[in-house]
N, C-alpha and C positions, 0 to 999 in steps of 0.2 A: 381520396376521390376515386370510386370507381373508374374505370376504362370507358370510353362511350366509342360506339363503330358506328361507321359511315358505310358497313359493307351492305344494307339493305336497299341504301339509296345508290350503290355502286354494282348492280347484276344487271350482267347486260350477255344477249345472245351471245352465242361462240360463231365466229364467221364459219356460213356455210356447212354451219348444223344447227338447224333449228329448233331440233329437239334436248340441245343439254345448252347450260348456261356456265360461264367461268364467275368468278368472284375475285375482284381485284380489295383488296381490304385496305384500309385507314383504323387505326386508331387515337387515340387520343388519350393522354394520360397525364396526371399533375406529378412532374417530377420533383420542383421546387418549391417549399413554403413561402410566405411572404419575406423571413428573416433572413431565407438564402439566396432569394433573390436580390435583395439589398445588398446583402454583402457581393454576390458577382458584378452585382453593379457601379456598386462603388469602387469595387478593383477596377472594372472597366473603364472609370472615370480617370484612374492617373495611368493607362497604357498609351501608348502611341498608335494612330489610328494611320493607317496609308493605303493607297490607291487597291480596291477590290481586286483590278483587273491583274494583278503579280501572279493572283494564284487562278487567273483560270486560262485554258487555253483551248485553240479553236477557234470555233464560234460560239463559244460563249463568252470567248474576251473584249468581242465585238458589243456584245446586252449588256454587258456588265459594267452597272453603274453604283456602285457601293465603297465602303471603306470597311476595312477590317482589320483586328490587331495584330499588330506585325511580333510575328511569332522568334523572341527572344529574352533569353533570361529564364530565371526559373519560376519567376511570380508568373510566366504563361502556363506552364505546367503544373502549376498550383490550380488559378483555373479551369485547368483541362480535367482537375483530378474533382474536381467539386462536380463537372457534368456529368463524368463518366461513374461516378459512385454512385449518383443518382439512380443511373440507370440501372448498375449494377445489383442494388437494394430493391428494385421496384418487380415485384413476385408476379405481378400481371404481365409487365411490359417483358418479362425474361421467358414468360408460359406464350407470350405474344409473337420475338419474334428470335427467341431460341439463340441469342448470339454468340458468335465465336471471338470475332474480333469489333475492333471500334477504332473508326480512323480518329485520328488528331482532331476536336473541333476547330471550326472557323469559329469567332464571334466578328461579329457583321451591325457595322450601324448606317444610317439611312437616314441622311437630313433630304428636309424639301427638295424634291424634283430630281430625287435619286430612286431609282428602280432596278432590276433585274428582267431582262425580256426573255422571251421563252427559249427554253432550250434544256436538254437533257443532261443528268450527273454522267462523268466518267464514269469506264466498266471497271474501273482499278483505281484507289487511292492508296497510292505507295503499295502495301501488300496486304491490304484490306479490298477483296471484290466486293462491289457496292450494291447488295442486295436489297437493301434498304437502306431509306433517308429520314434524317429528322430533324424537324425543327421546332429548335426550342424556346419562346417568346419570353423576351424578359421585360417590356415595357408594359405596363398597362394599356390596355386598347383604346382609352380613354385621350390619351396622353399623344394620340399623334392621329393624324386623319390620312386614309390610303396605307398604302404596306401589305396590301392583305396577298398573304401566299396563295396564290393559283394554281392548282392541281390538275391536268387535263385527261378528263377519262374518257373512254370510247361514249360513253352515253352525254359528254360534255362537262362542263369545268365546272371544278367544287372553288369557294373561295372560302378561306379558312383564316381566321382571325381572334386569338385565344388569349385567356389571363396570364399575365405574367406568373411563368411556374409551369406554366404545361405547355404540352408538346406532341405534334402530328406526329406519326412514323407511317410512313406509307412508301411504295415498292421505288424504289431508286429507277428503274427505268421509267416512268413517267415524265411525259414532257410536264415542264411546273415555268410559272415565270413568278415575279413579285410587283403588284402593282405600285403605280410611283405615287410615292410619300408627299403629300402636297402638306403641313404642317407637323409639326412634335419632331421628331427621334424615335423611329425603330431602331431598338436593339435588339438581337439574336443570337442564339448557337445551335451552328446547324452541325451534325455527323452523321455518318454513313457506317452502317452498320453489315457485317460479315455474318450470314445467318451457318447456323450448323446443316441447316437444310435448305438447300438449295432453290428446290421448289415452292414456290409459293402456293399451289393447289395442296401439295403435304400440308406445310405450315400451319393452312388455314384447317385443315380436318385436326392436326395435332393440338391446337389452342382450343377448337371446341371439345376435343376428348379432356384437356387439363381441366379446363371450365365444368365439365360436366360430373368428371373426379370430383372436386370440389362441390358441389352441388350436392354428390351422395355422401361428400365426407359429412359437409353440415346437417345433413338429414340422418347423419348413424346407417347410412346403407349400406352394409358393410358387404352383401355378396353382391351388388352392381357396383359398389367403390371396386371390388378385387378382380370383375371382371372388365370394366373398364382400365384398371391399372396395367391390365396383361394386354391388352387394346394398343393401348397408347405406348410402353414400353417395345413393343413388338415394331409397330410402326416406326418410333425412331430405331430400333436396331436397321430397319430395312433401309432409312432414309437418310438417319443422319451420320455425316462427317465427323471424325474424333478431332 
Protein backbone atom coordinates (compact mmCIF):
# COMPACT_ATOMS: atom_id res chain seq x y z
CA UNK A 1 0.00 0.00 0.00
CA UNK A 2 1.17 3.13 -1.00
CA UNK A 3 2.07 6.04 1.81
CA UNK A 4 -0.95 8.51 1.79
CA UNK A 5 -0.01 12.29 3.62
CA UNK A 6 -1.99 14.48 5.52
CA UNK A 7 0.61 17.27 4.71
CA UNK A 8 -2.05 19.14 2.26
CA UNK A 9 -4.61 19.35 4.93
CA UNK A 10 -1.73 20.21 7.63
CA UNK A 11 -0.10 23.95 5.91
CA UNK A 12 -0.64 26.51 8.01
CA UNK A 13 0.82 30.30 8.09
CA UNK A 14 4.35 30.69 9.78
CA UNK A 15 3.67 33.04 12.77
CA UNK A 16 4.26 36.55 11.95
CA UNK A 17 5.13 36.03 8.32
CA UNK A 18 2.43 35.99 6.26
CA UNK A 19 4.06 35.52 3.30
CA UNK A 20 5.75 31.80 3.62
CA UNK A 21 4.05 28.79 5.10
CA UNK A 22 5.73 25.62 7.23
CA UNK A 23 4.49 22.07 6.51
CA UNK A 24 4.12 19.86 9.52
CA UNK A 25 3.88 16.21 7.71
CA UNK A 26 2.00 12.81 8.71
CA UNK A 27 2.21 9.84 7.02
CA UNK A 28 0.74 6.80 6.93
CA UNK A 29 1.91 3.59 5.85
CA UNK A 30 0.92 -0.35 6.05
CA UNK A 31 3.65 -1.91 7.85
CA UNK A 32 1.96 -5.25 8.75
CA UNK A 33 -0.11 -7.88 6.64
CA UNK A 34 -3.01 -9.46 8.00
CA UNK A 35 -0.73 -12.76 9.10
CA UNK A 36 1.57 -10.48 11.05
CA UNK A 37 -0.58 -8.88 12.67
CA UNK A 38 -2.03 -12.13 14.10
CA UNK A 39 0.93 -13.35 15.02
CA UNK A 40 1.94 -9.97 17.23
CA UNK A 41 -1.23 -10.47 18.39
CA UNK A 42 -1.42 -13.51 19.63
CA UNK A 43 2.07 -13.10 21.42
CA UNK A 44 0.33 -10.35 22.86
CA UNK A 45 -2.36 -12.37 24.19
CA UNK A 46 0.08 -14.60 26.69
CA UNK A 47 2.37 -11.40 27.89
CA UNK A 48 1.66 -9.75 31.10
CA UNK A 49 -0.19 -6.48 30.83
CA UNK A 50 0.48 -3.82 33.82
CA UNK A 51 -0.35 -0.27 34.90
CA UNK A 52 0.73 2.36 31.66
CA UNK A 53 1.64 4.87 34.14
CA UNK A 54 5.37 2.85 35.13
CA UNK A 55 6.73 4.14 32.09
CA UNK A 56 5.61 7.62 31.92
CA UNK A 57 6.61 10.62 33.79
CA UNK A 58 5.64 14.19 34.59
CA UNK A 59 2.46 15.10 33.46
CA UNK A 60 1.85 12.67 31.44
CA UNK A 61 1.70 10.14 34.34
CA UNK A 62 -1.14 12.12 35.68
CA UNK A 63 -3.39 11.29 31.61
CA UNK A 64 -2.22 8.09 31.55
CA UNK A 65 -4.64 5.61 31.53
CA UNK A 66 -3.62 2.41 29.75
CA UNK A 67 -1.84 -0.88 30.23
CA UNK A 68 1.11 -2.04 28.59
CA UNK A 69 3.50 -5.00 28.27
CA UNK A 70 5.78 -5.23 30.78
CA UNK A 71 8.99 -5.24 29.18
CA UNK A 72 10.87 -8.82 30.30
CA UNK A 73 12.27 -11.83 28.83
CA UNK A 74 13.22 -12.41 25.41
CA UNK A 75 9.80 -13.25 23.82
CA UNK A 76 9.58 -9.00 24.34
CA UNK A 77 12.50 -8.55 22.20
CA UNK A 78 11.06 -10.90 19.78
CA UNK A 79 8.22 -8.66 19.41
CA UNK A 80 10.30 -5.66 19.30
CA UNK A 81 12.18 -7.22 16.39
CA UNK A 82 8.92 -7.93 14.24
CA UNK A 83 7.95 -4.00 14.48
CA UNK A 84 11.24 -2.73 14.12
CA UNK A 85 12.04 -4.96 10.79
CA UNK A 86 9.03 -3.72 9.52
CA UNK A 87 10.00 -0.58 9.55
CA UNK A 88 13.31 -1.32 8.68
CA UNK A 89 12.08 -3.08 5.04
CA UNK A 90 9.63 -0.34 4.37
CA UNK A 91 11.57 1.85 1.29
CA UNK A 92 8.78 4.66 1.60
CA UNK A 93 8.79 5.01 5.36
CA UNK A 94 13.01 4.89 5.32
CA UNK A 95 12.83 7.89 2.01
CA UNK A 96 10.14 9.19 4.70
CA UNK A 97 11.74 9.81 7.68
CA UNK A 98 15.53 8.96 7.06
CA UNK A 99 16.14 7.01 10.55
CA UNK A 100 18.96 6.57 12.58
CA UNK A 101 17.79 5.03 15.70
CA UNK A 102 14.35 3.40 17.02
CA UNK A 103 13.44 3.47 20.69
CA UNK A 104 12.26 0.19 22.23
CA UNK A 105 8.48 -0.14 21.42
CA UNK A 106 5.68 0.15 24.05
CA UNK A 107 2.75 -2.21 22.94
CA UNK A 108 -0.37 -0.63 24.68
CA UNK A 109 -3.87 -2.05 25.28
CA UNK A 110 -6.99 -0.13 26.11
CA UNK A 111 -10.11 -1.73 27.67
CA UNK A 112 -13.45 0.35 28.14
CA UNK A 113 -13.03 3.87 29.82
CA UNK A 114 -9.20 3.79 29.50
CA UNK A 115 -7.63 6.83 27.56
CA UNK A 116 -4.49 8.90 27.16
CA UNK A 117 -5.04 12.75 27.71
CA UNK A 118 -3.18 15.14 25.98
CA UNK A 119 0.29 15.73 26.46
CA UNK A 120 3.60 15.74 24.77
CA UNK A 121 6.41 12.59 23.97
CA UNK A 122 9.78 13.14 25.97
CA UNK A 123 12.83 14.97 24.07
CA UNK A 124 14.88 11.78 24.87
CA UNK A 125 13.98 8.10 24.99
CA UNK A 126 16.93 6.48 26.72
CA UNK A 127 19.54 7.53 23.70
CA UNK A 128 16.97 7.88 21.04
CA UNK A 129 16.09 11.87 20.57
CA UNK A 130 12.47 11.62 19.73
CA UNK A 131 12.09 13.20 16.30
CA UNK A 132 9.35 11.41 15.50
CA UNK A 133 6.53 9.17 16.66
CA UNK A 134 4.65 6.20 15.60
CA UNK A 135 1.75 4.49 16.03
CA UNK A 136 1.27 1.33 15.07
CA UNK A 137 -2.57 -0.10 15.21
CA UNK A 138 -3.13 -3.72 15.51
CA UNK A 139 -6.91 -4.07 16.23
CA UNK A 140 -9.19 -3.71 13.48
CA UNK A 141 -11.29 -0.51 13.77
CA UNK A 142 -14.12 -2.35 13.66
CA UNK A 143 -13.41 -4.28 16.81
CA UNK A 144 -13.63 -1.56 19.41
CA UNK A 145 -15.55 1.87 19.54
CA UNK A 146 -13.34 5.37 20.65
CA UNK A 147 -9.35 4.96 20.84
CA UNK A 148 -8.89 7.24 17.93
CA UNK A 149 -5.42 8.96 18.28
CA UNK A 150 -5.52 12.82 18.35
CA UNK A 151 -3.03 14.69 16.78
CA UNK A 152 -3.08 18.63 17.61
CA UNK A 153 -1.96 20.84 14.83
CA UNK A 154 -1.77 24.57 14.73
CA UNK A 155 -4.70 24.61 12.27
CA UNK A 156 -6.51 22.08 14.81
CA UNK A 157 -6.77 18.31 15.65
CA UNK A 158 -6.55 15.35 13.03
CA UNK A 159 -8.14 12.20 14.47
CA UNK A 160 -6.57 9.19 13.12
CA UNK A 161 -7.96 5.70 13.27
CA UNK A 162 -6.36 3.02 10.84
CA UNK A 163 -6.49 -0.94 9.74
CA UNK A 164 -4.73 -3.09 11.78
CA UNK A 165 -1.13 -3.13 10.05
CA UNK A 166 -0.59 0.43 9.55
CA UNK A 167 0.74 3.19 11.12
CA UNK A 168 0.87 7.16 11.54
CA UNK A 169 4.48 8.59 11.87
CA UNK A 170 4.16 12.13 12.55
CA UNK A 171 6.80 14.88 14.43
CA UNK A 172 7.07 13.68 18.16
CA UNK A 173 6.78 17.30 19.33
CA UNK A 174 3.06 17.37 18.71
CA UNK A 175 0.67 17.60 21.50
CA UNK A 176 -1.47 14.04 20.77
CA UNK A 177 -3.86 12.60 23.22
CA UNK A 178 -5.90 9.13 22.70
CA UNK A 179 -9.62 9.35 22.98
CA UNK A 180 -11.30 6.90 25.75
CA UNK A 181 -12.08 3.46 24.42
CA UNK A 182 -15.85 3.05 25.50
CA UNK A 183 -16.06 -0.74 23.98
CA UNK A 184 -13.57 -3.79 22.18
CA UNK A 185 -9.72 -3.65 22.98
CA UNK A 186 -7.34 -1.22 21.41
CA UNK A 187 -4.22 -2.67 20.88
CA UNK A 188 -1.03 -0.74 19.73
CA UNK A 189 2.78 -0.25 19.17
CA UNK A 190 3.89 3.03 19.46
CA UNK A 191 8.04 4.10 18.78
CA UNK A 192 9.88 7.01 18.46
CA UNK A 193 11.94 7.36 16.01
CA UNK A 194 15.77 9.25 15.77
CA UNK A 195 15.87 10.97 12.29
CA UNK A 196 19.31 11.35 10.51
CA UNK A 197 18.11 14.96 9.85
CA UNK A 198 17.11 16.70 12.20
CA UNK A 199 15.09 19.29 10.61
CA UNK A 200 11.89 18.52 9.57
CA UNK A 201 11.67 21.54 6.92
CA UNK A 202 14.99 19.31 5.24
CA UNK A 203 13.25 16.12 5.75
CA UNK A 204 10.24 17.08 4.12
CA UNK A 205 12.21 18.67 0.79
CA UNK A 206 14.49 15.28 0.95
CA UNK A 207 11.38 12.79 0.66
CA UNK A 208 9.91 14.83 -2.01
CA UNK A 209 13.29 14.82 -4.08
CA UNK A 210 13.47 10.70 -3.24
CA UNK A 211 9.80 10.66 -4.49
CA UNK A 212 10.49 12.65 -7.49
CA UNK A 213 13.98 10.28 -8.11
CA UNK A 214 11.56 7.66 -8.25
CA UNK A 215 9.16 9.06 -10.52
CA UNK A 216 11.96 9.84 -13.32
CA UNK A 217 13.42 6.44 -12.54
CA UNK A 218 9.89 4.70 -13.68
CA UNK A 219 9.56 7.00 -16.58
CA UNK A 220 13.44 5.96 -17.97
CA UNK A 221 14.39 9.84 -17.18
CA UNK A 222 17.65 9.25 -17.02
CA UNK A 223 19.15 13.16 -17.17
CA UNK A 224 16.41 14.62 -14.56
CA UNK A 225 16.79 10.93 -12.53
CA UNK A 226 20.98 12.06 -12.47
CA UNK A 227 20.25 15.54 -11.82
CA UNK A 228 17.81 15.06 -9.27
CA UNK A 229 20.26 12.32 -7.71
CA UNK A 230 23.02 15.01 -7.21
CA UNK A 231 20.03 17.26 -5.65
CA UNK A 232 19.09 15.10 -3.05
CA UNK A 233 22.69 13.57 -2.32
CA UNK A 234 24.02 17.08 -1.83
CA UNK A 235 21.28 18.00 0.54
CA UNK A 236 21.78 15.14 2.74
CA UNK A 237 25.71 15.65 2.66
CA UNK A 238 24.60 19.25 4.01
CA UNK A 239 21.89 17.96 6.44
CA UNK A 240 22.41 14.71 7.52
CA UNK A 241 23.96 13.11 10.76
CA UNK A 242 26.29 9.89 10.15
Amino acid sequence: MAAQTYAEELIFPKAGSPDRWTVMYCEVFRFLQAAEVDRLVGELAKRTFTDGKLTAGGHAREVKHNLQVERSGPEVMELDRIVISALERHPEFQAFAMPRRFAAPIFSRYEPGMEYGGHVDGALMGNVRTDLAMTLFLSPPVSYEGGELVVHFSIGEQEIKLDSGEAIVYPANAVHHVNPVTSGIRLAAVTWIQSRVRAEELRAILYDLARAMKQAENGQDHGHMLLLSKSYHNLVRYAAEP
